[in-house]
N, C-alpha and C positions, 0 to 999 in steps of 0.2 A: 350733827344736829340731832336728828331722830334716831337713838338709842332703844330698839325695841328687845336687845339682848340685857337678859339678866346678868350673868357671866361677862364683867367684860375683859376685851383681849387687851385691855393696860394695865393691867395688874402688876405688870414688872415694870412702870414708870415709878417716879419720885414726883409729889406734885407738891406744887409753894402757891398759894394762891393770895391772892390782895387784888381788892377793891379800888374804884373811883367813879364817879359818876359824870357822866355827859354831858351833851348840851343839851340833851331832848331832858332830862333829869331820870333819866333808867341808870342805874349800876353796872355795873359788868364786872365781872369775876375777871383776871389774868390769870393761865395755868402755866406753869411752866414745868417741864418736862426735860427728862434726855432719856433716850434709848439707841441701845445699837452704834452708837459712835457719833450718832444725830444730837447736836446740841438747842439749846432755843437761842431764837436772836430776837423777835420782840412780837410781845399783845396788847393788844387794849384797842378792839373796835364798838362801837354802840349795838343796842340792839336793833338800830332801825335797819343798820347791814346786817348784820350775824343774825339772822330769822334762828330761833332755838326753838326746840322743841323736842315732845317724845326722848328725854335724858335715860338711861338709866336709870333700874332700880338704885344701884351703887353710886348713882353722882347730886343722891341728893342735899349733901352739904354743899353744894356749887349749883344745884339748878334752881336756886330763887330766879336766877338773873342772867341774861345771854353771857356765851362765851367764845372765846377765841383759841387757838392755841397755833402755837410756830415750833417750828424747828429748822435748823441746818445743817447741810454738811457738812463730815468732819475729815470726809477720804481724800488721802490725799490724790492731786493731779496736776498736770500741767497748765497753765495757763496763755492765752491769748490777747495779746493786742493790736486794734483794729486803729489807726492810725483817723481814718475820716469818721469814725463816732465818735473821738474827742472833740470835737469840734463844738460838737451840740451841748458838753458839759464842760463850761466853764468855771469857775471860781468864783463864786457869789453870787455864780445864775438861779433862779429861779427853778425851781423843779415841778416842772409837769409832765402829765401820762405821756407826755409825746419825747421828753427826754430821762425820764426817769431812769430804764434803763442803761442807757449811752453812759448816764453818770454812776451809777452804780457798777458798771466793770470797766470804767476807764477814767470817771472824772473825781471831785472830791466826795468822798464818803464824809465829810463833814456837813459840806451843804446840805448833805438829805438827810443826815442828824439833826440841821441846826431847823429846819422845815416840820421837825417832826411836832406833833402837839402836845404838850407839857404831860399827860395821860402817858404817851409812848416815852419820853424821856427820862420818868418817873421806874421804867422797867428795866432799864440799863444804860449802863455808863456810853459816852460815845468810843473809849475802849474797847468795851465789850463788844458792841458792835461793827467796828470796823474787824476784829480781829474773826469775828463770827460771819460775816459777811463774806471776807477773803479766805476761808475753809470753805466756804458753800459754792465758790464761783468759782474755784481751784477747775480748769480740764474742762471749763464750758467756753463754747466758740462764738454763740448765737444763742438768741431768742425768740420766739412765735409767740404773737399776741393767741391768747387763748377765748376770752372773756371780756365785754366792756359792758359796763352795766350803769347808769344812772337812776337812781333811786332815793327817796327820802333824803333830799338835799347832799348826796355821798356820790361820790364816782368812784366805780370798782375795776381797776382795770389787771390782768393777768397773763403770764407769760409763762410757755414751756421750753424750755433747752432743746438744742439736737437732737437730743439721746433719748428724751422722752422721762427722763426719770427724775427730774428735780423743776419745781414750779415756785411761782413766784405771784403775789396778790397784794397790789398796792390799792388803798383805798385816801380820796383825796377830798376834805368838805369844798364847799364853792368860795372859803377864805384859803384855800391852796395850802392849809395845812395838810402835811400826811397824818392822819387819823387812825392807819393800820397799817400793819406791815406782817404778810403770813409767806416762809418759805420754809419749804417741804421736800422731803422724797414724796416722789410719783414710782408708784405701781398700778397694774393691770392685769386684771382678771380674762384674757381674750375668749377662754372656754364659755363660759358663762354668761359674757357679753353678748356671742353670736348666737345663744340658745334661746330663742324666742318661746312664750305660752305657743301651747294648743290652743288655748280660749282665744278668740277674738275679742277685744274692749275699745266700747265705746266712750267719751271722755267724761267723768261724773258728774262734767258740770254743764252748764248751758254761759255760752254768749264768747266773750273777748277776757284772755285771763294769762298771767304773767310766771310762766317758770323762774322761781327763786332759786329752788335747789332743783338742781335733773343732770344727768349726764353721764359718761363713761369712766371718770376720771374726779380725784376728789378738791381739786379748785372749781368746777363746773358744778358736784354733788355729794357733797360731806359725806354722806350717809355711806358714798363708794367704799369706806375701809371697812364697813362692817358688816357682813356674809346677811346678818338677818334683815338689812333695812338696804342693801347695794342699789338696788334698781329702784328704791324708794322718790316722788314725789314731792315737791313741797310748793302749792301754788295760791297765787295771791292776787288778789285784783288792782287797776292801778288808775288814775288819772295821771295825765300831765305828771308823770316820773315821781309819783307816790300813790303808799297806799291808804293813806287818813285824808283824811280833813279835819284842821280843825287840833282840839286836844288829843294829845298822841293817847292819853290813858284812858279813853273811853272805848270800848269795843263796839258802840255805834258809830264812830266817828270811820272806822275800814271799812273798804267797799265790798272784802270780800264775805264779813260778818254779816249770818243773817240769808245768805244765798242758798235756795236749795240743792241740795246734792243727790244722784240719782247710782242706780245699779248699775255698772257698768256693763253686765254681762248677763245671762238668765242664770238663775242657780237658786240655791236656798239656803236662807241665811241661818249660820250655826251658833253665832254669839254676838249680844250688844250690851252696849252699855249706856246709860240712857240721864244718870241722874247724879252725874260732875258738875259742880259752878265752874260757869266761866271765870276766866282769872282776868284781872286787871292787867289792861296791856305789859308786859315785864316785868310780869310777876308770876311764875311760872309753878305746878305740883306736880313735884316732881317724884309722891308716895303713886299717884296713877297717871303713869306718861303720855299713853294714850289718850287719855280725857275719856269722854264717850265717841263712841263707836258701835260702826257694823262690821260682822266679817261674813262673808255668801260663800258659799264651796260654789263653784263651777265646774265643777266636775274635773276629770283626769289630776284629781291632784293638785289643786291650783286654787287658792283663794285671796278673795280681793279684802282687802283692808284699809277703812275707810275713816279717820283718825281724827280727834279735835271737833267731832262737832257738837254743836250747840245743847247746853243743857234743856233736859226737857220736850226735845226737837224729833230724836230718832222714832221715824214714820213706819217702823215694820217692828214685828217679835221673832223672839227666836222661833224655828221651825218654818218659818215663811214661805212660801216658794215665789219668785219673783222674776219678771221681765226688766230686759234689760230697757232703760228709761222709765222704769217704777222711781216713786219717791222714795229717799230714806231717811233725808233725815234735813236738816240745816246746816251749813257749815257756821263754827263756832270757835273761842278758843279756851277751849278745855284740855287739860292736863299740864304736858309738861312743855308748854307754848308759850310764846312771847309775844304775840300778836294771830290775828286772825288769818286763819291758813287753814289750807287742808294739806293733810297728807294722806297720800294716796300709794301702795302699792300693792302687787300679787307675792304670796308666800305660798310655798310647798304643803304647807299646814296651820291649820287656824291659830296656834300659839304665837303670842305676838313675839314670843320672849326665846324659843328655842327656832322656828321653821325660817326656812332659808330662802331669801326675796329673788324673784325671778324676772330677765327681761321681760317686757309689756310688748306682747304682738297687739297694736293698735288696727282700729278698722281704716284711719285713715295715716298711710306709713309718709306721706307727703308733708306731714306736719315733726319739725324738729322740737322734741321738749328737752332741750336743755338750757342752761342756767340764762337767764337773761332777754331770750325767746318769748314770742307773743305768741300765743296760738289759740285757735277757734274752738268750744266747746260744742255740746248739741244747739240746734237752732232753737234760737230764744220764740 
């Protein structure tokens, strides 16, 4: 999602892209891709799931509009059959989160073709699929739920392999279509992960507030493949399992639009940006990714980056010197955003575009941000 690298590292993919539009009536790009012996097996989710943002300099022929991308395996392996998970996937059963998988390495790969939403079946033949499917599950034994996430009328539910290296992200509307379907090689940065800031950070916002994108891993935190945005941020406010009310393309209609956003740390801010229009929900500019912004040095090397907010909004100038719980700005959705979010990470250096994101030593380590997770900001 959040692309703060100029350079990007897909330069050696092949991309096809085509359009369709939703039920919320947002577009969405499909990419399709192969690298590495990884093939794609299928796109096309809305933007009310795929939160976009912060694209690329280089993806602005694609970042009008949220996007998706899938791939599979092509290595080959052995295979496993589990005799009592067939059970749960029968022949013109229904497919839900609770048998998705059972039917996907043991039952009909048609049923969860024929389930799929006219968008998804528009991407590939059920050929394609089945034959992209059985190279991906080639030498996997099991599954570990990773991820369950209800959101903007969507269920997101996601699974890891044994082995840790191949994931899996089914997303289902509440008419029990599949709406999405992302599998992937899983890697892991362990160096990096366990390397916490020197700074302490307090959380930038104040009240009750919903991790979209966060985590270790990139079904949990998209942002994980890419060195400058890894440890990256992306949070959103919610009632009752969304984040509007109301018309999805108004930016007063999210809760998180409009919230003030604070310093997370003392330091002195070295760059903002103050005077981006906010963009119409899913509709995304993708010439300034950021939108406006602050960036604070905290000293030892470490600065926080405070992304998407609100035109007009940013409460400090450059050279500031600031306590941590100062005002800075509004959260907003400017740049290269699809809805109202903020994104929030630490880099090694103020460039949003070359410096390398770093774990977040949090003041309170009790509180889990990643994907899906509710967690407590400063006291309102």
């Amino acid at each position: 999602m959040n692309r703060f690298n100029k350079k990007s590292d897909q330069q050696d993919m092949t991309l096809m892209q085509g359009k369709y539009t939703t039920k919320s009536g947002y577009a969405v790009h499909e990419k399709l891709r192969s690298r590495r012996g990884w093939q794609l097996l299928v796109a096309a989710i809305g933007s009310c799931v795929i939160l976009s943002a912060c694209g690329n300099s280089e993806s602005s022929s694609q970042a009008e509009q949220p996007s998706a991308e899938q791939t599979a395996d092509a290595a080959p392996a052995g295979a496993d059959t589990n005799q009592e998970e067939t059970t749960a996937a029968k022949e013109g059963a229904m497919i839900t989160p609770d048998n998705f998988i059972d039917t996907l390495m043991h039952g009909s790969k048609e049923d969860i073709y024929n389930q799929m939403s006219p968008e998804l079946k528009d991407t590939l033949t059920l050929e394609q699929f089945k034959a992209s499917a059985d190279s991906f599950l080639e030498g996997v034994n099991s599954w570990d739920p990773v991820v369950e996430v209800n959101l903007n009328n969507l269920s997101e539910h996601s699974w890891r392999d044994e082995t840790g290296t191949k994931g899996i992200q089914a997303y289902f509307t509440e008419e029990h279509q599949i709406a999405g379907l992302l599998i992937q090689p899983l890697e892991r940065h362990e160096e990096t992960d366990k390397k916490l800031t020197k700074t302490e950070f307090q959380f930038p916002v104040k009240g009750e507030w919903f991790v979209f994108w966060g985590g270790n891993d990139v079904m949990s935190n998209y942002h994980y493949a890419h060195e400058t945005q890894r440890y990256a941020l992306d949070i959103v406010r919610t009632q009752e399992n969304s984040s509007y009310q109301g018309e999805a393309t108004a930016n007063e209609n999210y809760y998180a639009f409009g919230e003030p956003l604070y310093a997370a740390a003392d330091g002195k801010v070295v760059e903002i940006k103050n005077d981006i229009p906010d963009n119409t929900p899913g509709v995304m500019n993708a010439e300034e990714p950021a939108g406006n912004f602050v960036v604070i040095d905290h000293g030892s090397g470490e600065y926080s980056i405070t992304a998407h907010i609100k035109e007009g909004s940013v409460a400090v100038k450059k050279g500031d010197k600031v306590k941590q719980g100062d005002l800075i700005g509004e959260l907003g959705n400017s740049g290269n955003s699809s809805e109202a979010h903020l994104h929030f990470q630490v880099s090694d250096g103020p460039d949003l575009f070359t410096s390398r994101s770093l774990q977040i030593r949090w003041a309170d380590p009790s509180q889990v941000l990643t994907r899906g997770n509710v967690f407590q900001g400063l006291p309102e």
